[in-house]
C-alpha positions as CSV (number, residue, x, y, z in Angstrom):
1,X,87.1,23.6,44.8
2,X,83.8,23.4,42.9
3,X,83.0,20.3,41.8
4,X,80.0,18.9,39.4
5,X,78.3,16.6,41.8
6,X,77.6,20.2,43.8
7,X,75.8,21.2,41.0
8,X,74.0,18.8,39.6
9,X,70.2,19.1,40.1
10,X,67.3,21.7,39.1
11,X,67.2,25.1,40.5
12,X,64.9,27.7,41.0
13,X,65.4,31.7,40.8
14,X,64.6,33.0,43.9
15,X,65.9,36.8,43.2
16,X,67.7,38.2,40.0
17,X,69.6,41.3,41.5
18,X,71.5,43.9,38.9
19,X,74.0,46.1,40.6
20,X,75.0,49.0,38.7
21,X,77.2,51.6,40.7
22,X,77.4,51.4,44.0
23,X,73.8,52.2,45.5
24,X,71.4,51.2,42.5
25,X,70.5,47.6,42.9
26,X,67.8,46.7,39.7
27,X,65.5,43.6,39.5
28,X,65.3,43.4,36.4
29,X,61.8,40.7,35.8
30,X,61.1,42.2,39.1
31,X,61.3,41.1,42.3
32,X,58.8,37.9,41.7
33,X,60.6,36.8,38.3
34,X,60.3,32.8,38.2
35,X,63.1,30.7,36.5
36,X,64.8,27.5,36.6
37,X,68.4,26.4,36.1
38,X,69.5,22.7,35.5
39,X,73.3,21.2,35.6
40,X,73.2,17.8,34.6
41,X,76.3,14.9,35.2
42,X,76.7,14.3,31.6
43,X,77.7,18.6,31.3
44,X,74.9,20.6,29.8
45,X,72.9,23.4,31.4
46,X,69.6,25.2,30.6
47,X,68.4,28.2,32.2
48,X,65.0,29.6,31.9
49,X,64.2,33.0,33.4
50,X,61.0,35.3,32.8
51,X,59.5,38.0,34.2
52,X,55.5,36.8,35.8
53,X,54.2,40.0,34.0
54,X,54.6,39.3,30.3
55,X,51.2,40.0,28.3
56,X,49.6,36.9,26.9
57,X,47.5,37.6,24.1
58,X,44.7,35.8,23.2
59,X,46.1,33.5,20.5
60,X,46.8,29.7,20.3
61,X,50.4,29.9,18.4
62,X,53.3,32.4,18.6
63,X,52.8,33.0,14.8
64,X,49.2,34.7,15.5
65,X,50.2,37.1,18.0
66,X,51.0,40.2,16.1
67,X,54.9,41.6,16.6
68,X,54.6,43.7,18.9
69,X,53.1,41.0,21.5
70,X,56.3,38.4,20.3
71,X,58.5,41.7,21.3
72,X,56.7,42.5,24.4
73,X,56.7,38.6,25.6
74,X,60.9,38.5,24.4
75,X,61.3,41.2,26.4
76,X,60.7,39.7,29.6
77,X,62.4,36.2,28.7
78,X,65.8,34.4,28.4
79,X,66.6,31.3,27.7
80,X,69.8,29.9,26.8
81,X,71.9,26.5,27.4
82,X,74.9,24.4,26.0
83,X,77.5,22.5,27.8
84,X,79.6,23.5,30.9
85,X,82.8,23.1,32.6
86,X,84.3,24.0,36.0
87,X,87.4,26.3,36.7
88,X,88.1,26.7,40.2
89,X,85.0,28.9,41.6
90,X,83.4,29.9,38.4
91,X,80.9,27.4,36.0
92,X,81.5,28.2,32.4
93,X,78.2,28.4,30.3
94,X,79.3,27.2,26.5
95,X,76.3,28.7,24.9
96,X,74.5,26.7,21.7
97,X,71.3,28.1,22.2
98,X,69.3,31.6,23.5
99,X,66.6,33.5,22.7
100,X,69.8,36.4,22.9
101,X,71.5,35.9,20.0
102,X,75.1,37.8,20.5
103,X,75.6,34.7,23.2
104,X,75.6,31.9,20.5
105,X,78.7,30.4,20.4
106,X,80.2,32.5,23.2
107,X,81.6,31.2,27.0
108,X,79.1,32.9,29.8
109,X,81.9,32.7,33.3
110,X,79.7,32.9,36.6
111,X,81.3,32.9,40.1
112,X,80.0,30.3,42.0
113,X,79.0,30.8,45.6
114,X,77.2,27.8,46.9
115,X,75.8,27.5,50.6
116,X,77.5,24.9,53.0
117,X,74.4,23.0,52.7
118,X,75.0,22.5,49.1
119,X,71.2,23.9,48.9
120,X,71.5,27.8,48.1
121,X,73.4,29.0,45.0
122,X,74.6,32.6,43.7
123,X,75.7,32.6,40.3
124,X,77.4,36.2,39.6
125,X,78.6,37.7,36.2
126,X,82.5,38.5,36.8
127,X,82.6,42.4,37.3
128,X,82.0,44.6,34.2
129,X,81.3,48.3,33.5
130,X,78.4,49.9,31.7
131,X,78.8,52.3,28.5
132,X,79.5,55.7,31.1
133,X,82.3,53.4,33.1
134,X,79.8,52.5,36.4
135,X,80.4,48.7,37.9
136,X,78.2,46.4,36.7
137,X,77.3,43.1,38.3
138,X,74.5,40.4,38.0
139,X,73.6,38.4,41.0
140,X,71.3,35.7,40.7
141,X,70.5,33.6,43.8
142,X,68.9,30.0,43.4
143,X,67.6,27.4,45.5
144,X,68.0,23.5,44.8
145,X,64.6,22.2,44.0
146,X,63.9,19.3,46.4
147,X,64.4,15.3,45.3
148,X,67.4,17.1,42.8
């Protein structure tokens, strides 16, 4: 059984991996994206994901880059946190806030796969289907950041 204490800490992304079908695995912020993900005791998560390829215009403050630099740099972001629970092998992600609106409010479920070193993590969207009815799963595999 999954328990906080295995969770606690600061993670980093070390591959986001998008399967869709049964051959077409998709990186979706590539296969360098850079994120974090941090469980604390007290119950709340963040999670920070981007893509290392975003353009960065040549302005001080988000309101002076024109919209479509603020779309282009969205695009290859998410962020989102709230609180969290455990049930059984799966984290529960109560979502307050994310740059992706339709997940305010809402309960993100991840299966949990942790190594037996307590040092490698796969959090995993429960299995889904796209629009034309293919399988659709999110992998996303994270390593504990040392001193977490």
């Amino acid at each position: 059984m999954l328990t906080v204490a295995q969770l606690v800490g600061t993670w980093s992304l070390k591959k986001w991996v998008v399967h869709v079908g049964e051959d077409d695995p998709r990186m979706p912020f590539g296969s360098d994206a850079f994120g974090r993900i941090t469980y604390t005791a007290d119950g709340y998560m963040w999670a920070v994901l981007q893509s290392v390829d975003r353009p960065r215009p040549d302005v001080r403050h988000l309101s002076a880059a024109s919209v479509s630099d603020q779309a282009a740099m969205a695009a290859g972001y998410l962020s989102y946190g709230g609180r969290y629970s455990i049930d059984a092998a799966q984290v529960v992600h109560r979502v307050d806030f994310s740059l992706f609106t339709p997940w305010l409010g809402t309960s993100q479920r991840r299966d949990v796969v942790l190594s037996s070193n307590g040092n490698a993590l796969v959090l995993a969207t429960p299995p889904a289907s796209t629009r034309n009815g293919r399988p659709l799963r999110n992998e996303l595999h994270w390593q504990r950041l040392s001193g977490a």
